[in-house]
N, C-alpha and C positions, 0 to 999 in steps of 0.2 A: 379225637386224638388223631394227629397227622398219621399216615403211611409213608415212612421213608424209603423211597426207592432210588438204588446206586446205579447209576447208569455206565456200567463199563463194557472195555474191551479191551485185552493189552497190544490189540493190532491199529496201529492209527490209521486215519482216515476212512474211517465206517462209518460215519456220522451219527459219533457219540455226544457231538455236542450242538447239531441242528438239531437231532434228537431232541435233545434238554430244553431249548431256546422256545422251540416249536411247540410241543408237548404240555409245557408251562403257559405258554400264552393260550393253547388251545382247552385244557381245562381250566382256567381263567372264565374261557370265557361261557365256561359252562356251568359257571358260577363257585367253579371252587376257589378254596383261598390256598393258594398253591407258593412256596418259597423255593425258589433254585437256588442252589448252592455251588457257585462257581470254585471245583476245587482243581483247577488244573493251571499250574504255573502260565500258560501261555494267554491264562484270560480271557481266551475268547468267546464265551457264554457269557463275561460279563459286557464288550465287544457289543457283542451282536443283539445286546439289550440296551443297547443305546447308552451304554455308560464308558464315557475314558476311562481304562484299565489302568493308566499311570496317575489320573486323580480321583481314585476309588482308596478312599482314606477313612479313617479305619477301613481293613479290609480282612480276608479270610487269617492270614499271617498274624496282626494283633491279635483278633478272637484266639485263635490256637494257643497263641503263647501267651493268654491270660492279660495282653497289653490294652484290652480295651474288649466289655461285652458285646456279647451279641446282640441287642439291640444298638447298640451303636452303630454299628456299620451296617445290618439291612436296610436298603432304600426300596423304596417303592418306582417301578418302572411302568415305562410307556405300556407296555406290552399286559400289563392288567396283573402282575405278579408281583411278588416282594424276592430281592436279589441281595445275596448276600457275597460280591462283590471278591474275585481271585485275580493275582496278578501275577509278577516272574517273586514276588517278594514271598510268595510259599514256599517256595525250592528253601529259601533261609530256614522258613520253619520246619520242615520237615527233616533237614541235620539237624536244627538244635532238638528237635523231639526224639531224635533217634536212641539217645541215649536213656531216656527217663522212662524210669519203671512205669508200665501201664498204658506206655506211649497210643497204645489204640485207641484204647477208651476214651480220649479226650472228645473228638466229637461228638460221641453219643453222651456225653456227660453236659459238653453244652448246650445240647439241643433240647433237652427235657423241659426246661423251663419254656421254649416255645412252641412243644408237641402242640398245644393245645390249643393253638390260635389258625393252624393249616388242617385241610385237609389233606393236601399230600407233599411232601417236601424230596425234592429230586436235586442228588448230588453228579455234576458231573464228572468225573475220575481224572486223572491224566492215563496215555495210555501205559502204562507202568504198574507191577505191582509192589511199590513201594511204601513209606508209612502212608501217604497221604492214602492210598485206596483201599489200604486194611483199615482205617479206618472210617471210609465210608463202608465198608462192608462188614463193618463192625455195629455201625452206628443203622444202617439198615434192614428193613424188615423183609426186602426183596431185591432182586437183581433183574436187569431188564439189559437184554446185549445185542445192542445192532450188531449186526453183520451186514457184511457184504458177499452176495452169490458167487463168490471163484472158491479155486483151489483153496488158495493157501488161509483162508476163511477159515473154511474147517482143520486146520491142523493147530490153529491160532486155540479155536473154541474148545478145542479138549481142555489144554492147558487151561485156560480162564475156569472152565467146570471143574478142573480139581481143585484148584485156589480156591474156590468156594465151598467144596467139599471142604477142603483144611481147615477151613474161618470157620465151619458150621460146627467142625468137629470140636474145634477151642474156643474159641471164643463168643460166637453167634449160635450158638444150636436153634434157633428159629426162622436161621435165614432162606429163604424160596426161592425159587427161579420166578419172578414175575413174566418173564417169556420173550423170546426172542424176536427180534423186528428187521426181516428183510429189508435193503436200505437200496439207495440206488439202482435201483433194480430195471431192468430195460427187458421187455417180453421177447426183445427179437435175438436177445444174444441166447447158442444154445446149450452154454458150459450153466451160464448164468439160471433157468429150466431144470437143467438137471441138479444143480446144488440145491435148490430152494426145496425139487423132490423129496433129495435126500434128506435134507433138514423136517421135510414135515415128517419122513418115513420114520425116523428117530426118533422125534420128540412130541409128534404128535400135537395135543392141544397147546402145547408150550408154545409153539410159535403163532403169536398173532396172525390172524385172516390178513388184517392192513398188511399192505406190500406200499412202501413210499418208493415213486416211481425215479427217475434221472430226472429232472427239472433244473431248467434255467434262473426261473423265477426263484426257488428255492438257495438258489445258491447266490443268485443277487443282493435277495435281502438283508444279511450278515453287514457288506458294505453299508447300508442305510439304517443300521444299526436297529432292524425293527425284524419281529419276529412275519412268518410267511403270512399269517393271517389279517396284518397291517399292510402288509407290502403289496400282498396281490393276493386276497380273498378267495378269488376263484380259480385260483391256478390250481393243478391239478395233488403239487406238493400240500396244498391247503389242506385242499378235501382230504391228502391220506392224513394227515395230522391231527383234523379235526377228529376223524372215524379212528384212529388209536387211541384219544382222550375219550369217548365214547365206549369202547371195549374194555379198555382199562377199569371205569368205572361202572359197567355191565359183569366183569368181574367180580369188583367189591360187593357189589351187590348181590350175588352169587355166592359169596362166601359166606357174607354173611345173614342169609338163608339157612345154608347148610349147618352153619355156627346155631343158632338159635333151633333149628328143626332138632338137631342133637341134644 
C-alpha cells in the first residue's frame, strides 16, 4: 500500500517542486514504484519530467472532474517514475470543485484504486492553500515542507503547521509531519546557520539530516527536462537527493518496527 506524501509550502520558491521531481526519480531508483502527482497549475513537475505540460492530455483537471480516469492520464517517465501530469488547466478545476459538497475528498477517493501498485506516491501542491492543496493533504498520510534558511521561512512555516493542524483536526486525523527539508542551503551564509539551528532546535527529529545544497547542476536540469540523477549523477544536488530517498525509506522502515514490536 502506497504512502502518500504532500509535498508543500504556501511560500514559493523553496523547492517544492525539485523536491518532487528529484525525490521521485531518486526512490525510483531504489527500486520503488513511486507516482508523482503534478498538482500545481504551473506544471512544472510535469516540465521537469520531460513531459510538454500543454500536451499532457488527459491530465490532472479531467481525472478531478471525473472527465477521464486515472489510469488514463499517468504516463510513465524518463526518470523511472509514473507521472500523473498538471497543467494551468487545474486552476479551471479547482472553481468548478469549489462548489461541490465534499470537494476534498475527491483525490483521496481517486487514488484508492491505485494505492496498491506504488510504494510512495508524492503530490506536488501549488503554493497556495486553496481546494487543490486540501486536498492533497487530505488525500495524504504525511507532509514533507522544504524550506528555505531565511527570515521570512519561518513565519511562512507556522502558518503551513496550523493548516495542517486544521486538516488533521477535520478531515485527516492521521495526517504527520513526514519532516522538514532544508533546501538551498549554502554553509557560508550566517542568517542561513542560524535558521537551520533554529529549526533543528524546534522540531528536533522532524527535520531531515539531508541538507540539499545551492547547485548549478540542480537547477539546470528542469530545462532538460530530466531529473538531477540523469542530468548529472554526481553532482552534489544528486547525492543530497539520492541520501533523502534513503532516509525517507530508513524511516518506513523504522516505523514499521515499532508498528509490529507494539
Amino acid at each position: 500500500m502506497a504512502k502518500v506524501i504532500a509535498v508543500t509550502n504556501q511560500k514559493g520558491g523553496v523547492g517544492k517542486t525539485t523536491t518532487c521531481v528529484n525525490l521521485a526519480a531518486a526512490l525510483a531508483e531504489a527500486r520503488r514504484k513511486v507516482l508523482l502527482i503534478d498538482f500545481d497549475p504551473q506544471g512544472h513537475a510535469t516540465m521537469g519530467s520531460g513531459v510538454p505540460k500543454r500536451e499532457a492530455k488527459p491530465s490532472g483537471c479531467e481525472v478531478l472532474l471525473l472527465e477521464a480516469s486515472i489510469d488514463a492520464a499517468i504516463r510513465h517517465v524518463d526518470g523511472g517514475y509514473d507521472l500523473l501530469p498538471g497543467n494551468g488547466d487545474l486552476t479551471a478545476a479547482e472553481v468548478r470543485l469549489m462548489p461541490q459538497v465534499g470537494r476534498e475528498m475527491r483525490l483521496k477517493q481517486l487514488l484508492e484504486p491505485v494505492l496498491g501498485r506504488y510504494h510512495y506516491i508524492l503530490i506536488d501542491c501549488p503554493p497556495s492553500l486553496g481546494v487543490l492543496t486540501l486536498n492533497a493533504l487530505t488525500a495524504a498520510h504525511s507532509v514533507l515542507i522544504p524550506i528555505q534558511c531565511e527570515f521570512y521561512a519561518l513565519d511562512g512555516l507556522t502558518a503551513l503547521l496550523d493548516t495542517v493542524k486544521a486538516v488533521k483536526q477535520s478531515v485527516n486525523p492521521n495526517l504527520q509531519i513526514e519532516g522538514l527539508l532544508r533546501t538551498m542551503f549554502d554553509v557560508r551564509n550566517n542568517l542561513g546557520n542560524e535558521v537551520s539551528s533554529q529549526l533543528i532546535k524546534h522540531f528536533g527529529d522532524k527535520v531531515f539530516r539531508t541538507v540539499v545544497p545551492r547547485n548549478v547542476r540542480l537547477a539546470e536540469a528542469p530545462s532538460h527536462g530530466q531529473a538531477i540523477t540523469q542530468y548529472d549523477r554526481e553532482s552534489r544536488g544528486s547525492v543530497a537527493y539520492l541520501g533523502l530517498a534513503g532516509e525517507i525509506i530508513r524511516h518506513e522502515r523504522e516505523a514499521a518496527r515499532a508498528t509490529k514490536t507494539a
